[in-house]
Structure formats: C-alpha cells, structure tokens
N, C-alpha and C positions, 0 to 999 in steps of 0.2 A: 707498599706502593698502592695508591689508590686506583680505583676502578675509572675507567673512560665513562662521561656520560651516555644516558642511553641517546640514542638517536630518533628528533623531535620529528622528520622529514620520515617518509614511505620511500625505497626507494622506486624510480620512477622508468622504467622498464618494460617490456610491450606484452610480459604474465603478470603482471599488477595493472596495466590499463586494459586489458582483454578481462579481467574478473572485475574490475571495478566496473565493465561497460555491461558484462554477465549480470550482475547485482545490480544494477540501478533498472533493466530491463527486467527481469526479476520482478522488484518493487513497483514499476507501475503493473505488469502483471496483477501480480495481486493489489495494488488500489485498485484496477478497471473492475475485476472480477467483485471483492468485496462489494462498491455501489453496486455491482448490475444486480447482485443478489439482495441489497437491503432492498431497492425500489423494486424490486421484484415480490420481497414478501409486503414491503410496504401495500402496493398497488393493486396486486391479485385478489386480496378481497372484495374489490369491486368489482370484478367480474368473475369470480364462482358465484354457480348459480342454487349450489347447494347449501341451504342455511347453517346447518350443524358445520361440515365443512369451513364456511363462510367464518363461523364463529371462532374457529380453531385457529385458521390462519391470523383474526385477525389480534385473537389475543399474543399473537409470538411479533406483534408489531416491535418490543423492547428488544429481540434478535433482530430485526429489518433495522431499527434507527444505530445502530450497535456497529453493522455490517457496514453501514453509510456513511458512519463517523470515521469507523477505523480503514475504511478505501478511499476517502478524502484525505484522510492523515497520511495514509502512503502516498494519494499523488502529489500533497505539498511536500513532503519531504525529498521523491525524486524531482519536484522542480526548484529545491533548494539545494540539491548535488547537482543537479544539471547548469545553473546559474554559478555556485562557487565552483564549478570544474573549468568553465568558461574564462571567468577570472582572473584564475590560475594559472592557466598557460597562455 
C-alpha cells in the first residue's frame, strides 16, 4: 500500500499564526537593526574627530554597506510575507 502524499498546506491554526506573527516581527527587527548599524558605521566617520580613529572606522565601510544590504533584504522580505499573508486569507 502506498504512502498518502505529504501535505502541500501549513495547517492553519492560532500556534502557527502566533509563530508565524513571532517571526515576521523577528525579521523586521533585525532588518531595522542591521540598517541602523550599516549608516551608523557608514556615517560616523564624518564626525569623529580623531584622524587614526576616523581612518579605522572608515576602512570597515565593506561591514557598514554589508549591514545595509542585508537590513533592506530583511525588510523586503517581511513586506513580501506581510503582502502574500494578506492575500491569503
């Protein structure tokens, strides 16, 4: 006797929308956070006033553009669960 297929649907239940509202809050968390911190090392070099300093920060700018990419990639993705969850129901 063969096996039932597996099941293509989540079922849909109020400890699956309580985690799924957990994790999409989550995800913009961490997008908000990542940007604040890329433009944060991005932009601080212009204002330390200490040159060595100044120079340290501004060589880790490949961390600052890094942090900006990957906190915009989190908030398009929670506002592409937030739009297909709309959808949906």
């Amino acid at each position: 006797m063969p096996l039932p297929t597996a099941p293509t649907r989540r079922p849909n239940n109020s400890t699956t929308r309580q985690a799924d509202k957990k994790a999409n809050g989550d995800l913009l968390l961490k997008g908000v956070l990542c940007v604040l911190i890329g433009l944060g090392v991005l932009v601080s070099p212009y204002f330390i006033t200490s040159p060595g300093m100044q120079g340290i920060v501004a060589n880790a700018s490949l961390v600052g553009w890094f942090a900006l990419v990957l906190g915009v990639a989190f908030i398009g993705l929670y506002v592409r669960r937030r739009l297909t969850a709309q959808t949906r129901h």
